[in-house]
C-alpha positions in Angstrom: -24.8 86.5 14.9 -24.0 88.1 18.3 -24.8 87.5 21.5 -27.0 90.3 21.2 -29.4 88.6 18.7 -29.9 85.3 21.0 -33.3 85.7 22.6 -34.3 84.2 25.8 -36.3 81.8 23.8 -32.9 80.7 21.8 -31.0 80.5 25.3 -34.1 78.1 26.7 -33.7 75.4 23.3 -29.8 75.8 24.0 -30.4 74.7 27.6 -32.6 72.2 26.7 -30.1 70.6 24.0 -27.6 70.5 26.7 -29.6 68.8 29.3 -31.0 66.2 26.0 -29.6 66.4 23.0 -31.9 64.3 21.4 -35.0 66.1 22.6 -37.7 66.0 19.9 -38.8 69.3 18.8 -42.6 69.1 19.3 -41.1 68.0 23.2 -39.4 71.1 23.3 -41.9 73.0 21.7 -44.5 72.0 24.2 -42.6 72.8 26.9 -41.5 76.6 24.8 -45.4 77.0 24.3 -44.5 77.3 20.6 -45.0 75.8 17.6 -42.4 72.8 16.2 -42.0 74.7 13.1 -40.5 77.9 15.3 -38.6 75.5 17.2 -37.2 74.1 13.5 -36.8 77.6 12.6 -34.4 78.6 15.0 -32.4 76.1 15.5 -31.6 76.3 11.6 -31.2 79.9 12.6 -28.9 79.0 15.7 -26.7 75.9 13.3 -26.3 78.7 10.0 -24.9 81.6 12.8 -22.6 78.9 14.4 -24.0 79.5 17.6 -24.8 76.0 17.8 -21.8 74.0 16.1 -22.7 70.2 16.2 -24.4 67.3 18.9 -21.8 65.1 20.2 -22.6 61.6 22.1 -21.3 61.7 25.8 -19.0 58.6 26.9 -18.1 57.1 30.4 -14.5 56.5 28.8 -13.5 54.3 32.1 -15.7 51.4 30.8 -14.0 51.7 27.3 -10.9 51.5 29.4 -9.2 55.2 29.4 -9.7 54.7 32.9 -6.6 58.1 33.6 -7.2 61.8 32.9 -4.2 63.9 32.7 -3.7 67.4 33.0 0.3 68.1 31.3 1.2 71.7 31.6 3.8 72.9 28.6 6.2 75.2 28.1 7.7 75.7 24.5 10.2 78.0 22.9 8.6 81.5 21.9 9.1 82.5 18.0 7.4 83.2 15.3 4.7 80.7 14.5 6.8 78.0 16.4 4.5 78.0 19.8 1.5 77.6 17.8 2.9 74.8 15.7 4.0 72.9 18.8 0.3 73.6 19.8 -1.0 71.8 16.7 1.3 68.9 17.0 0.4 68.0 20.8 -3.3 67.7 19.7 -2.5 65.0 16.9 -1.2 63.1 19.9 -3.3 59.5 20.2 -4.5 60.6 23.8 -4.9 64.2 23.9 -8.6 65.6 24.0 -7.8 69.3 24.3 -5.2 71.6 24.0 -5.5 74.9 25.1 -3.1 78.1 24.3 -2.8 79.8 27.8 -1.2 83.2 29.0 0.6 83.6 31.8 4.1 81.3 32.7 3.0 78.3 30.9 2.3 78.0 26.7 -0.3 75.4 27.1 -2.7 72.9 29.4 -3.3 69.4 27.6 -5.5 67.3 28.6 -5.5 63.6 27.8 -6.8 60.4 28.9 -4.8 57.0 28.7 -5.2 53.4 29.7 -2.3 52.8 32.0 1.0 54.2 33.4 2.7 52.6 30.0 0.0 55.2 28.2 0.4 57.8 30.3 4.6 57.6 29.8 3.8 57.1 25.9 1.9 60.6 25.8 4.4 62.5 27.9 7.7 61.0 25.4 5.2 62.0 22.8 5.0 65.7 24.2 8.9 66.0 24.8 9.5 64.8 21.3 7.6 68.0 19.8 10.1 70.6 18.4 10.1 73.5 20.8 8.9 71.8 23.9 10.9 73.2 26.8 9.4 71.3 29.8 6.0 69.5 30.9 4.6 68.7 33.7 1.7 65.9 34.2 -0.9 65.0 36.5 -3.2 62.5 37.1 -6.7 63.0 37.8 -7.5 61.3 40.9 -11.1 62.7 41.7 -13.3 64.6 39.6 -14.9 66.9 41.8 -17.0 68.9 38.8 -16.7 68.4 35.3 -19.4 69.5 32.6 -20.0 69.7 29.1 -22.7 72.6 29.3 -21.5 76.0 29.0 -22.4 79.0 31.5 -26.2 78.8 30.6 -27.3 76.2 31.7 
């Protein structure tokens, strides 16, 4: 499926999974001026085409006590295969919550969350320890000004 073949009806369920995941489908179909069944329909349609890939539970991870977000910036070796493998071990890090593969000066942005400054000096001996890891650099998240878990339509 391309972008091409999601309607403006399959981009108004999207946004209405983002905004409540657990919507109930007559809800939604109700508000579509459709019938469940069509709103059934397409989101099998959207799940088979991978368009829509899962529904995850959104957590205040403060109160669980991750009460630090940390943005590491990474710089690794360059050869064959070795950049991405130091990719794949930094995300098997007890912490991490994304890696990303970046161009420009950098290899990669991490971002992790930990409990203390003890957790926060765990992760980053944890990053230098990775074959191939030239340098990182960490900071802490001291506001969040925006963050989201919706993409560009909603």
């Amino acid at each position: 499926m391309t972008r091409n073949h999601v309607d403006e009806m399959d981009r108004k369920i999207i946004d209405m999974l983002q905004e409540d995941g657990r919507a109930p489908l007559a809800t939604m179909a109700a508000k579509l001026g459709v019938s469940t069944p069509t709103i059934s329909d397409r989101l099998s349609k959207l799940r088979r085409n991978r368009v829509i890939l899962g529904f995850r539970t959104e957590v205040d991870w403060s109160r669980l006590g991750y009460d630090l977000l940390c943005v590491t910036t990474v710089l690794t070796t360059f050869g064959k295969g070795q950049t991405i493998s130091a990719g794949n071990k930094l995300a098997r890090i007890r912490g991490v919550i994304a890696v990303y593969f970046v161009m420009g000066d950098l290899d990669f942005v991490v971002v992790s969350r930990a409990t203390d400054k003890k957790d926060i000096a765990r992760i980053t001996d944890e990053f230098m320890s990775v074959p191939g890891i030239v340098r990182t650099n960490t900071h802490i998240v001291l506001k969040t000004v925006k963050e989201e878990i919706f993409g560009p339509m909603a």
